[in-house]
N, C-alpha and C positions, 0 to 999 in steps of 0.2 A: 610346089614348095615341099622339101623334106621334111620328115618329124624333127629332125636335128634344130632344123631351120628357124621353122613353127615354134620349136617348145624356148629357142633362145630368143626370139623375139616377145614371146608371151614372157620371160622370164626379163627381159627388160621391162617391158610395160608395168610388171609388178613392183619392179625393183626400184623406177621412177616413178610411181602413185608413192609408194614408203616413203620416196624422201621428201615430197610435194608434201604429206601428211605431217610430217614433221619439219619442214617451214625449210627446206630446203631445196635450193637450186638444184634441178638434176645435171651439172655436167656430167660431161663424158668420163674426167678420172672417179666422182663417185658413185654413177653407177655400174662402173667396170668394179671398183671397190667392195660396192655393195652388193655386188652380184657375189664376187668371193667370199664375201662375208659370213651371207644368209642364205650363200646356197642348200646347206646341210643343216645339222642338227646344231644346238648350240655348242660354241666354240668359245674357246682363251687363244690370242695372238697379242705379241706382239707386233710394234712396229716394221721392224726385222722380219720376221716370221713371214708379216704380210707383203713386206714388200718382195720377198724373196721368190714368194708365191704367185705373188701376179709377173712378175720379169717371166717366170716361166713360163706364163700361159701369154708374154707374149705383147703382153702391155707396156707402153712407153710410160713411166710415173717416176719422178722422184720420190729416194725418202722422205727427204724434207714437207714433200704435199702427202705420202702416204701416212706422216704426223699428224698434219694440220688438219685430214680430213679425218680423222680415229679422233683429233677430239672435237671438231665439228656435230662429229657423230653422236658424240658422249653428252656435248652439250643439247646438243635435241635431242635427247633422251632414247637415243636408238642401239648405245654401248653404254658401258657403265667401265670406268677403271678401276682396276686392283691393283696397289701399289703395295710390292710386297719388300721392299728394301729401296734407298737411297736412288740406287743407280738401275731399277727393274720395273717395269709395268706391264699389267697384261689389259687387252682391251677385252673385255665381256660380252656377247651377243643376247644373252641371261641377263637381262634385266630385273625381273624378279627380285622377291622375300628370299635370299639365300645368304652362304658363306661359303669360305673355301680352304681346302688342306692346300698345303705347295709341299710338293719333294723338290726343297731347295737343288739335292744335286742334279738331278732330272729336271727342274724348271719348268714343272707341271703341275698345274691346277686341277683339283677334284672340288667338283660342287658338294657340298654340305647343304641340304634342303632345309628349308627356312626355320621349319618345323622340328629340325631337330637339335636346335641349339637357342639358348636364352642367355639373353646378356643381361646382371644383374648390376645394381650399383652403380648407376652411369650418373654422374655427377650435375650437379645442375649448373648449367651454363651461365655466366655472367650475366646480367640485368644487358636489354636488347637483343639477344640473342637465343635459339632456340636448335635442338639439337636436331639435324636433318637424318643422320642417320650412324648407325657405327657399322664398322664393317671391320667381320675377322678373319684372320688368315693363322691357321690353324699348321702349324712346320711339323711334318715327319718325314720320315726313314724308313726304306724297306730294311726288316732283319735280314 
């Protein structure tokens, strides 16, 4: 067997214990997903983005399941979403104490580390309810 071979087989097996660990089913569309996902360093995709990238490399997947499984994901706590306007989301691999810049026209996220930003005056939530977390998305511009 090739290293090619070996390192993408080991790289399933890991990729199927993540989702087992996080109470998910490993089919086949999410650990082809989740292989793209978490191959590299942490990432922002969209939907889009993602789906466009696995059709590349070759994978049969609708959009509509490359949805359902980024918030599958999200919901077992293995993405996190960034909703930075109406009609845009990004899915997060950064789970983590962070925040984020976007260069709206680029449509790119930059991590802001946890550590470096405080959020002051956060209202106290109606009786029942309890604040889970805030999340900011910080808009600039290159000069």
């Amino acid at each position: 067997m090739g290293k090619t071979s070996r390192d993408a087989k080991i790289s399933a097996a890991l990729t199927t214990a993540r989702l087992r660990h996080a109470g998910l089913r490993p089919t086949r569309q999410r650990v082809e997903l989740a292989g793209l996902l978490f191959k590299d360093c942490d990432r922002h995709v969209t939907a889009e983005n993602l789906h466009d990238e696995v059709t590349r490399a070759g994978v049969k997947v609708s959009l509509a399941t490359v949805y359902n499984t980024l918030h599958q994901f999200t919901e077992a706590g293995l993405l996190r979403q960034v909703i930075v306007d109406a009609a845009r989301s990004y899915f997060d691999t950064n789970t983590g104490d962070h925040q984020h810049f976007f260069l709206e026209k680029e449509g790119l996220l930059i991590d802001i580390p946890g550590e470096s930003i405080a959020v002051a005056g956060v209202p106290t939530p109606p009786p029942g309810l309890s604040v889970d977390r805030v999340d900011v998305v910080v808009r600039v511009r290159r000069n």
